[in-house]
N, C-alpha and C positions, 0 to 999 in steps of 0.2 A: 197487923201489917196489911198494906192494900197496895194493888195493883192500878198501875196510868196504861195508859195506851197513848201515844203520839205518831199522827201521820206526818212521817216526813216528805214523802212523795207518795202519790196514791193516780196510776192513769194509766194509761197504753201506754207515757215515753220513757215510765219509770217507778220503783215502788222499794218503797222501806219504811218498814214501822217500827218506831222504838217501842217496847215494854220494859217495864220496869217494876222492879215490887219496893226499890227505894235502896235493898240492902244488894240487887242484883238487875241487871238488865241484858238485853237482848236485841239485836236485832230480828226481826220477820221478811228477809230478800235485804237485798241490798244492789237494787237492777241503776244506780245512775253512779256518775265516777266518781270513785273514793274523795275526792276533792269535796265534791259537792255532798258527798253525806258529809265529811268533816266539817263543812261550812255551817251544814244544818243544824248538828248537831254544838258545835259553839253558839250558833243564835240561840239556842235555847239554856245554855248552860250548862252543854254538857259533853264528856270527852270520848272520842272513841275510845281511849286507853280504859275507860271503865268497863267495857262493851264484854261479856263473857262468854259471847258465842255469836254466830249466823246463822239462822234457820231458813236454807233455801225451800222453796215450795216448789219451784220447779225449774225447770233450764232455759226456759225462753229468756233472752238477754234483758229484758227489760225486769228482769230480777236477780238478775246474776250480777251485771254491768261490773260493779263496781267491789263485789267480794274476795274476788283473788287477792286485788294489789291490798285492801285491808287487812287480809289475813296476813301476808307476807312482810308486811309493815308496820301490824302490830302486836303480829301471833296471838291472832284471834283465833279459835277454833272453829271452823264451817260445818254444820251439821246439815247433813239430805240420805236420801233412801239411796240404795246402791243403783237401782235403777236411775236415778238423777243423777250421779256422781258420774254414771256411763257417758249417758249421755251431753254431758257438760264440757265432755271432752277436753281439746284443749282453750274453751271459750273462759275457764279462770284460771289457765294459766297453772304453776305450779302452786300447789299447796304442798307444803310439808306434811308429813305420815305425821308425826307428831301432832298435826294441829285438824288432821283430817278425822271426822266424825262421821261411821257409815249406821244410820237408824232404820227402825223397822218401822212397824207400824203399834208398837207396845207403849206405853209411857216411860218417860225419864226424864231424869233432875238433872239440872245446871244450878247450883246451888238450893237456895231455896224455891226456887222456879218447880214445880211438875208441867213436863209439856206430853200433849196427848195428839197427836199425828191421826189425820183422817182423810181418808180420801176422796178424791174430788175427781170431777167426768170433764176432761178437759186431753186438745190435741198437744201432749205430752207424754214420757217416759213413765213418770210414777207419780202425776201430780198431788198434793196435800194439800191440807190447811193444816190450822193448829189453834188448840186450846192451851192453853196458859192459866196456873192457876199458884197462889199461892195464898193460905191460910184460907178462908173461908172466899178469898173472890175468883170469878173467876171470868175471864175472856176469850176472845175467838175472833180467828182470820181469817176470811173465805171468802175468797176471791177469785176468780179465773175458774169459773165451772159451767158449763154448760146448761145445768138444769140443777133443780133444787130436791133431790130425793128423800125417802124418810130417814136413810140411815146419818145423814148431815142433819135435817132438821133434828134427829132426837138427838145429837152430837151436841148441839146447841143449847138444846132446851134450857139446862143447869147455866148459862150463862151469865152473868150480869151486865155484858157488853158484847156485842157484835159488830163486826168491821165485814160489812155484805155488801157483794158485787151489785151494781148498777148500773151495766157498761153503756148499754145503745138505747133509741128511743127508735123503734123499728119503724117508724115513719122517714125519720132521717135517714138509716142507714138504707130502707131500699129506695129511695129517692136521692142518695149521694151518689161520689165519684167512683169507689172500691168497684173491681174487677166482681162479675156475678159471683165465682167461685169462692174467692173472700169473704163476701154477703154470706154466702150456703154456710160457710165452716162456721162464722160469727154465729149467727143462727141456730148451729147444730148443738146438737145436745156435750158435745166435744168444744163448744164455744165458750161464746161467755152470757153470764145472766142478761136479759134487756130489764128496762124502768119496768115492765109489768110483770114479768116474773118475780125482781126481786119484791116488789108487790104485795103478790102472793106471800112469799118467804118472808117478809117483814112482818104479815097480818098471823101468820103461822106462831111466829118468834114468839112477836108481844102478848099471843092467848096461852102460849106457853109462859110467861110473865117472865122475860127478859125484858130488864129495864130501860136499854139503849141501845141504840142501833145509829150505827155511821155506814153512812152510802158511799162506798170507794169504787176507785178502778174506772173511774169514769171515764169515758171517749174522746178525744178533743174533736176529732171530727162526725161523729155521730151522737154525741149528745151535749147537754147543758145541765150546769145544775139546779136553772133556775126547773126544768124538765122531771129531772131526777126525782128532785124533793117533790114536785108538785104531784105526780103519780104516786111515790108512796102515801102524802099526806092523804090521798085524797082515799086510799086505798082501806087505810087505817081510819080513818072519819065516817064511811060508809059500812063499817063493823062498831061504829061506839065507840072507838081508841081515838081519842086527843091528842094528836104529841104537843109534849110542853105540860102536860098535862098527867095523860096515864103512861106515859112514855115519853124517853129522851129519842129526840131524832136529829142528826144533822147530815155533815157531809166532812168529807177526808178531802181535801183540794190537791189537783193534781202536780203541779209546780212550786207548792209552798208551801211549807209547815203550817199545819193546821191546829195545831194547839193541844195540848195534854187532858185529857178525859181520864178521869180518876176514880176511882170504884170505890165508896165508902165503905 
């Protein structure tokens, strides 16, 4: 059995990733309105009523958005660290006890699914990522981190897919409109990755021999994908790594389904 990875929304205005092992699926955040995951999720073929959980990563609304009213409407169960559930307050709304999921940071199943909770340096409550894995494949979400440590990169290593932030191209963002203090936090190691870090953390991955790598989370106003890709390729090319080649590289687009990546 293998595991897909589908970016439904991937950016600052919004984020939800389907996974799937085929017999069991998930969502990863669920930050745009229930409307609009449903729509997403019919374009490609597929129902929320099949949906076996929500794994929030953290409480910023552009990952929450649209989790409550799904839960409530489909008695989906919401999974986040008790620290996230605090502070989510009332931004989703009632969940039922029933359908309320409070995690650590240990591994655990949703069917055939094992998911493995890790932590991430970002201005949040308890924020994570998450490994996903079932039979022999396995993937990873990580996203919204300020900086790229060992204890994430060896999280990763065993992966055969990576969904890694790519948020700003630091030329843009200190040469845009955003308020100084904005810039500083974006920046901070409480921020989120820019194009040369994830860089770094892509050249990291693929010598650890993960197979594929998708650039998400991207900026609408402080970057491009045409940017994005370009810094990793060129990042990876100047260590001997071809993507297309010794590695799968793309990108997660942020207002529209980006297409199912599937793990042999």
């Amino acid at each position: 059995m293998s595991l897909s990875l589908t970016p439904l929304f991937s950016g600052s205005s919004g984020n939800a990733i389907l996974v799937s092992s085929g017999h069991s699926k998930i969502l990863i955040d669920a930050g745009v309105s229930g409307r609009r995951l449903e729509e997403a999720l019919h374009s490609i073929g597929e129902s929320i009523d099949d949906l076996k959980g929500i794994l929030i990563t953290h409480e910023h609304s552009d990952h929450i958005q649209g989790a409550g009213i799904l839960s409530r409407k489909h008695d989906i169960p919401v999974y986040a660290t008790a620290p996230t559930w605090q502070a989510c307050g009332d931004k989703l709304g009632s969940v039922r006890s029933a359908l309320t999921r409070i995690i650590g940071k240990d591994p655990f199943y949703i069917d055939d699914l094992m998911i493995e909770p890790f932590e991430l340096s970002h201005d949040a409550a308890d924020p994570v990522g998450y490994c996903v894995m079932s039979g022999h494949s396995r993937l990873a979400v990580a996203t919204d981190l300020g900086y790229f440590p060992q204890s994430v990169e060896y999280r990763l290593h065993a992966c055969d897919l990576v969904l890694l932030e790519a948020n700003h191209d630091l030329e843009m963002l200190n040469a845009g409109r955003y308020p100084y203090e904005l810039k500083q936090r974006i920046k901070s190691r409480k921020g989120h990755l820019s194009n040369d870090a994830a860089a770094d953390a892509a050249v990291k991955l693929a010598c650890a021999g993960v197979s594929s790598i998708l650039l998400g989370h991207l900026s609408r106003e402080n970057n491009s994908e045409h940017l994005a890709f370009r810094t990793v390729t060129d990042a990876l090319l100047a260590q001997g790594i071809t993507p297309g080649q010794d590695i799968s590289l793309g990108l997660a687009f942020r207002d529209r389904v980006t297409g199912r990546f599937q793990i042999k």
